[in-house]
PyMOL commands that place a pseudoatom at each C-alpha (Angstrom):
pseudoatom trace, name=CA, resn=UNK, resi=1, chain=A, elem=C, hetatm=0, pos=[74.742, 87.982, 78.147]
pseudoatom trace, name=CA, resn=UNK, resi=2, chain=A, elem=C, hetatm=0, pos=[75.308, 91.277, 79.628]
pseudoatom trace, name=CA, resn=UNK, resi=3, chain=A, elem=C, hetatm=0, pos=[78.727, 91.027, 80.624]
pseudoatom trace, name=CA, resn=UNK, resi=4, chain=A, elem=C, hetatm=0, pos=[82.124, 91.101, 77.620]
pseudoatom trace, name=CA, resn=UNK, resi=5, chain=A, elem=C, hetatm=0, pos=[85.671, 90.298, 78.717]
pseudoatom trace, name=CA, resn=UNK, resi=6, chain=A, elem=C, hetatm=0, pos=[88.633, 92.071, 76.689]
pseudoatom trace, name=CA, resn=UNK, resi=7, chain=A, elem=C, hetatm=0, pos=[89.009, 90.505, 72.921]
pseudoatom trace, name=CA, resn=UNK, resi=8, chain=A, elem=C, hetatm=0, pos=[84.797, 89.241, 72.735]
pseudoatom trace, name=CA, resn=UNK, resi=9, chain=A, elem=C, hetatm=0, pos=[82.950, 89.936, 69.713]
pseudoatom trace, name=CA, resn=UNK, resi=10, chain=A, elem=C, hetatm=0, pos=[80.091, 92.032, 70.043]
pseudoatom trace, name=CA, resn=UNK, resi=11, chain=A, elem=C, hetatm=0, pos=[77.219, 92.925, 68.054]
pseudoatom trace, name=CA, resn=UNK, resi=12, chain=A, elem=C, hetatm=0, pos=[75.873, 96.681, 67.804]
pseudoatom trace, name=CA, resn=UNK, resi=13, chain=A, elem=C, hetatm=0, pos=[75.450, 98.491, 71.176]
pseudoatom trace, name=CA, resn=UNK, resi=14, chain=A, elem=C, hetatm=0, pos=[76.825, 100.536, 73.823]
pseudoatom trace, name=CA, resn=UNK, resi=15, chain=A, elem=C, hetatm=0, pos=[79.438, 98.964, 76.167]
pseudoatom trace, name=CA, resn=UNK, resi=16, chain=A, elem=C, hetatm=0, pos=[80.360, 100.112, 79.345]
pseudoatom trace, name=CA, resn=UNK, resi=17, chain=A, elem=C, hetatm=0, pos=[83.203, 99.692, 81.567]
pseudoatom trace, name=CA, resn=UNK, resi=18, chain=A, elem=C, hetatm=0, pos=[82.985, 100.628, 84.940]
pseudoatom trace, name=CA, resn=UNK, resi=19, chain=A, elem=C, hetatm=0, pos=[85.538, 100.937, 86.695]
pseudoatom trace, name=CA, resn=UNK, resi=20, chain=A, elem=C, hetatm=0, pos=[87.204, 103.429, 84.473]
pseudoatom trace, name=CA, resn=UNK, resi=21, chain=A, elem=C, hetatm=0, pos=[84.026, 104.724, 83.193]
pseudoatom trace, name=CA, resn=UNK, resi=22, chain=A, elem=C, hetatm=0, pos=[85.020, 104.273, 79.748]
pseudoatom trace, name=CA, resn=UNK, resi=23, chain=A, elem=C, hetatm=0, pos=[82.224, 104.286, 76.784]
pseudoatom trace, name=CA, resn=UNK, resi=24, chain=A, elem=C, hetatm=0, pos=[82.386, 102.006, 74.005]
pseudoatom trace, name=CA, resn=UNK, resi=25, chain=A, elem=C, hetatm=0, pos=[79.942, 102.626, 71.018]
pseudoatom trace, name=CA, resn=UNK, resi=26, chain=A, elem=C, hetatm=0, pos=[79.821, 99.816, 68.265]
pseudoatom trace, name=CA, resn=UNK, resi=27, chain=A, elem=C, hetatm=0, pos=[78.213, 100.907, 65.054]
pseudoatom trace, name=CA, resn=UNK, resi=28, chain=A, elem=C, hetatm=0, pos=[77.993, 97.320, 63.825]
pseudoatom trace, name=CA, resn=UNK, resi=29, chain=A, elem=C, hetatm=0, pos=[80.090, 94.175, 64.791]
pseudoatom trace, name=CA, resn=UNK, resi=30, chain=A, elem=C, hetatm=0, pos=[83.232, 94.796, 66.582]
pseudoatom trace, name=CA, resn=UNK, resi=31, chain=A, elem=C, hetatm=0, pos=[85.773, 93.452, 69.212]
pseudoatom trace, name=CA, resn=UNK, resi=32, chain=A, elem=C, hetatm=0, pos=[86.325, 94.769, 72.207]
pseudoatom trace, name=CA, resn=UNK, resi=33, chain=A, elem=C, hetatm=0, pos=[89.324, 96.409, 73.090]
pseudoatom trace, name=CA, resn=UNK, resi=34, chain=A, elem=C, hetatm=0, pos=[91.283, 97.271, 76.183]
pseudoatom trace, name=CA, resn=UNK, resi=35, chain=A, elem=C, hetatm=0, pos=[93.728, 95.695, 79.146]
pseudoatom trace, name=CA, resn=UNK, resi=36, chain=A, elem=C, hetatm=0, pos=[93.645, 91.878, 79.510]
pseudoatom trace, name=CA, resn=UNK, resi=37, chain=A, elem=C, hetatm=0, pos=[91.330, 92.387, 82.831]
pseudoatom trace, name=CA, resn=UNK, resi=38, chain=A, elem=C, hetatm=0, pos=[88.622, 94.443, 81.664]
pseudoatom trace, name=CA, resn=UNK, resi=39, chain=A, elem=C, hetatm=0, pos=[84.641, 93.541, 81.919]
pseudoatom trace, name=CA, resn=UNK, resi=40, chain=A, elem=C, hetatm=0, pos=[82.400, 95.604, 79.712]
pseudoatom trace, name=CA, resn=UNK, resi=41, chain=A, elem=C, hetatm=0, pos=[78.615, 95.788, 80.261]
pseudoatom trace, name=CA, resn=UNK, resi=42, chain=A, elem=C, hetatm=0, pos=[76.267, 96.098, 77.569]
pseudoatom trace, name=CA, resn=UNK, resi=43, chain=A, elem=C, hetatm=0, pos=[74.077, 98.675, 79.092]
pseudoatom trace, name=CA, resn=UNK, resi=44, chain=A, elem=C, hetatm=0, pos=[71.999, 100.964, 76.650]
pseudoatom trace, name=CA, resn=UNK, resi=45, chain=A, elem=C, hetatm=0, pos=[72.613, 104.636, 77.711]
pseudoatom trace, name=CA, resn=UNK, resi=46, chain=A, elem=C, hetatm=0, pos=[68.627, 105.362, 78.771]
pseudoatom trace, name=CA, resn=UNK, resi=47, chain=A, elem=C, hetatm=0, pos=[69.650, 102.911, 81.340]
pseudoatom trace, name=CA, resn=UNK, resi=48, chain=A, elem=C, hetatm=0, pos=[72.409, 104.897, 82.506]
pseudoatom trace, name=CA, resn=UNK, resi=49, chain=A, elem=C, hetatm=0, pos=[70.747, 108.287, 82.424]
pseudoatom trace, name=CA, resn=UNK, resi=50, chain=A, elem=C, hetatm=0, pos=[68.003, 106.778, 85.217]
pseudoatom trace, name=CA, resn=UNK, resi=51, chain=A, elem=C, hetatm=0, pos=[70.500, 104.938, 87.334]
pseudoatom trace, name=CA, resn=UNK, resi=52, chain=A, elem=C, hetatm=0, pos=[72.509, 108.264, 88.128]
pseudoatom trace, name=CA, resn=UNK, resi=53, chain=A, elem=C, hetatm=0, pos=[69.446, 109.873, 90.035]
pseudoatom trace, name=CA, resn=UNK, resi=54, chain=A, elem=C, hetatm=0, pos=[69.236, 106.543, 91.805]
pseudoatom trace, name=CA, resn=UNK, resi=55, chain=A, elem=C, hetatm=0, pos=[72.389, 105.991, 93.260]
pseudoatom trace, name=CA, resn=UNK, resi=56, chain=A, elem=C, hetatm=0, pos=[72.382, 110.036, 93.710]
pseudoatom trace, name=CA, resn=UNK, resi=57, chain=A, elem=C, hetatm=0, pos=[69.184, 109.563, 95.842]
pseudoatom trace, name=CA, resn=UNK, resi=58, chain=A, elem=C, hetatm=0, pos=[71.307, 106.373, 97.851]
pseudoatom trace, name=CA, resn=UNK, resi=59, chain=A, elem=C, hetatm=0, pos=[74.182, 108.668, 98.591]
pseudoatom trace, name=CA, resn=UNK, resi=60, chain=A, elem=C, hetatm=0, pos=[72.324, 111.159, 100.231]
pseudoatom trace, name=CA, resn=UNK, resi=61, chain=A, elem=C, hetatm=0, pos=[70.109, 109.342, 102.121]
pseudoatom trace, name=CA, resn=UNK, resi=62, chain=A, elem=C, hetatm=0, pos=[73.557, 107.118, 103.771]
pseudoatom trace, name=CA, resn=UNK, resi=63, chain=A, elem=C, hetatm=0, pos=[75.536, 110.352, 104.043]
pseudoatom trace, name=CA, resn=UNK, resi=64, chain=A, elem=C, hetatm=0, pos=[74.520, 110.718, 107.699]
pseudoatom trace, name=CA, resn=UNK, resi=65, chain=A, elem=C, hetatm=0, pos=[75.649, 107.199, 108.596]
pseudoatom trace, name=CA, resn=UNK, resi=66, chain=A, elem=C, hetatm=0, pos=[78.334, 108.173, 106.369]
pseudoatom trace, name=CA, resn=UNK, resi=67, chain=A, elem=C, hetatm=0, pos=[78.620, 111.240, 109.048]
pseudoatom trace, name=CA, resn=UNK, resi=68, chain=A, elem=C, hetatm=0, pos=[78.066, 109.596, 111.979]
pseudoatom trace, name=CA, resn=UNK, resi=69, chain=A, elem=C, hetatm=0, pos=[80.493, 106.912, 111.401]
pseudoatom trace, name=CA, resn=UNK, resi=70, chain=A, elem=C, hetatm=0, pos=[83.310, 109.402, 110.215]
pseudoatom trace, name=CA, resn=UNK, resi=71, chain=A, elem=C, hetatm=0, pos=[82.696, 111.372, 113.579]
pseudoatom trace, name=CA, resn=UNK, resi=72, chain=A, elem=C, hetatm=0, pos=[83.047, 107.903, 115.569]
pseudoatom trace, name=CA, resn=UNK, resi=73, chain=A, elem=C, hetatm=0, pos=[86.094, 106.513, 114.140]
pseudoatom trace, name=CA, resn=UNK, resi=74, chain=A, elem=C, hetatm=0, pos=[87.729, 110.407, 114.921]
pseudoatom trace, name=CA, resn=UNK, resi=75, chain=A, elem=C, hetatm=0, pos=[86.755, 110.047, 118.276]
pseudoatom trace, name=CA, resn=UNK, resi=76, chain=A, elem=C, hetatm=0, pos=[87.503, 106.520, 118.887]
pseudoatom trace, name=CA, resn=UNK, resi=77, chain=A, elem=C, hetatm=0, pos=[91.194, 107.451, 116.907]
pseudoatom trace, name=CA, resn=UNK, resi=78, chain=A, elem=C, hetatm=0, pos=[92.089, 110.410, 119.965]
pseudoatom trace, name=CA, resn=UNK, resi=79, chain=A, elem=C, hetatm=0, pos=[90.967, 107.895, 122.508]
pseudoatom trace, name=CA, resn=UNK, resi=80, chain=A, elem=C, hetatm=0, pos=[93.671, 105.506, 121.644]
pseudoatom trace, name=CA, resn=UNK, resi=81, chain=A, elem=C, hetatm=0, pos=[96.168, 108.027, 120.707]
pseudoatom trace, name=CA, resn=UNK, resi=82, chain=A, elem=C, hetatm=0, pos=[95.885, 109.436, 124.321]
pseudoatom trace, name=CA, resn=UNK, resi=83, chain=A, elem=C, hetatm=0, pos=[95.647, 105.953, 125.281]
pseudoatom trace, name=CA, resn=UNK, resi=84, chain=A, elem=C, hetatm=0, pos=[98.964, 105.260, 124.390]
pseudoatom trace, name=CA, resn=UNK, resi=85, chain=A, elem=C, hetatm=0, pos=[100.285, 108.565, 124.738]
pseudoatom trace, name=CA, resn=UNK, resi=86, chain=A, elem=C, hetatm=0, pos=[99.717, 107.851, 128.612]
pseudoatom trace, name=CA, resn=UNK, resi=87, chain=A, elem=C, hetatm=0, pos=[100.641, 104.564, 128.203]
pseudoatom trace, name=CA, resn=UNK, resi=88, chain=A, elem=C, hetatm=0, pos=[104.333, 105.735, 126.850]
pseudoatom trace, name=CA, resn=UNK, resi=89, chain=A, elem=C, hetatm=0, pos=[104.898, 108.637, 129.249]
pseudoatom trace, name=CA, resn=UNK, resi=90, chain=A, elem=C, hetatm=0, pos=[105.038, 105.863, 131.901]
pseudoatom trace, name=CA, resn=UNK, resi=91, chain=A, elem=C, hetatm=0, pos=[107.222, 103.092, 130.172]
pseudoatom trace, name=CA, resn=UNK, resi=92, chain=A, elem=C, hetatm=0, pos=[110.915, 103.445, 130.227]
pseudoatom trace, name=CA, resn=UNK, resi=93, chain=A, elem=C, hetatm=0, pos=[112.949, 100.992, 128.503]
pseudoatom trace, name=CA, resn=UNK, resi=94, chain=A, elem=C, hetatm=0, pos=[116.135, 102.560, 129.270]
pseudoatom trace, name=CA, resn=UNK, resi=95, chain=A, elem=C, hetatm=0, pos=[117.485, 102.682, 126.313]
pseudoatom trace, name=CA, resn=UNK, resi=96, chain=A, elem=C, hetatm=0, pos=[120.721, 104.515, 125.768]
pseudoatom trace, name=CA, resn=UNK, resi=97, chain=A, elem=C, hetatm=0, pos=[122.966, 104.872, 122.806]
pseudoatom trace, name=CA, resn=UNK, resi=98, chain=A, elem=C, hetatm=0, pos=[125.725, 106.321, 123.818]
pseudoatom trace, name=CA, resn=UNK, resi=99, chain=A, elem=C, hetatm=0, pos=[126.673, 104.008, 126.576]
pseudoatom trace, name=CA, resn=UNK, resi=100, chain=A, elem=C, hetatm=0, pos=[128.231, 100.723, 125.347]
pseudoatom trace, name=CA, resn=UNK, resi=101, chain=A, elem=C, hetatm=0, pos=[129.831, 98.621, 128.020]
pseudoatom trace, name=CA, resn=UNK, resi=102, chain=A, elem=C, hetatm=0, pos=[132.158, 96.900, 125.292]
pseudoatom trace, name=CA, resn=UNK, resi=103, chain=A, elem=C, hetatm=0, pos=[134.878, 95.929, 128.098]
pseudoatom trace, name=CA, resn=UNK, resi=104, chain=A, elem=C, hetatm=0, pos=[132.465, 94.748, 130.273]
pseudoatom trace, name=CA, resn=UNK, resi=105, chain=A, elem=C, hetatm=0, pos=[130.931, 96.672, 133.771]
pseudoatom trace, name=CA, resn=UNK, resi=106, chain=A, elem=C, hetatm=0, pos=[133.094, 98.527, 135.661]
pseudoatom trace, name=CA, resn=UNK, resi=107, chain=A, elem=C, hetatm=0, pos=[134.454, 96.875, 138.768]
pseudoatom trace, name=CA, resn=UNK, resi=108, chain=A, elem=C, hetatm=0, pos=[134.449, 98.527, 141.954]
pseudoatom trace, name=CA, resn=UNK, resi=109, chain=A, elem=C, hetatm=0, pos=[137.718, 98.801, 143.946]
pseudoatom trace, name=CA, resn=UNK, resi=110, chain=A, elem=C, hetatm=0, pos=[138.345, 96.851, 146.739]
pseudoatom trace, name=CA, resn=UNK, resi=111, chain=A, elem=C, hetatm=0, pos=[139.717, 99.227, 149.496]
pseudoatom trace, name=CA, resn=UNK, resi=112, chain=A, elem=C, hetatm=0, pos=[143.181, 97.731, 151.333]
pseudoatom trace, name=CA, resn=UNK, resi=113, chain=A, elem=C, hetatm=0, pos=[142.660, 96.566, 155.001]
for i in range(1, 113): cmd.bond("trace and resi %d" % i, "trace and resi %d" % (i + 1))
show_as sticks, trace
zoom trace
């Protein structure tokens, strides 16, 4: 079993939780300590020490998708923007505040014959 919830007893080993990157070293028997929702890994630290060139080497080889994809979603962002910039210049909803026709609309005079 390579995975530990919160409150498991575990045997001698390094445990790892990774989301918070928190290290747990137990010398002998111990159990495991933390919130109610964390997962340690029991993953010895050799392990660890290779992995980070690995996932180094992954991140720089998607960093120009990771580029390209920033650049697209800022271009495709001004597009709408202007989009609906134009889009509001020519709406009018007529909207005014100030005006409120509480007695009703004003009646126009009939002119006397």
């Amino acid at each position: 079993m390579l995975s530990y919830k919160t409150g498991h007893r575990v045997g001698k080993g390094t445990y790892w939780e990774l989301s918070k990157g928190e290290r747990i070293d137990v010398d002998d028997e111990a159990i495991l300590a933390g919130e109610a929702s964390s997962t340690y890994y029991r993953i010895p630290a050799g392990v660890m020490l290779l992995a980070g060139p690995i996932i180094g080497l992954v991140y720089v080889l998607c960093l120009p998708f990771i580029g390209i994809a920033t650049i697209a979603s800022l271009a495709a962002g001004k597009v709408v923007s202007g989009l609906f910039s134009l889009i509001g210049k020519s709406l009018s909803f007529g909207w005014r505040p100030r005006e409120a026709y509480l007695s009703g609309k004003k009646k126009s005079k009939k002119e006397p014959k």
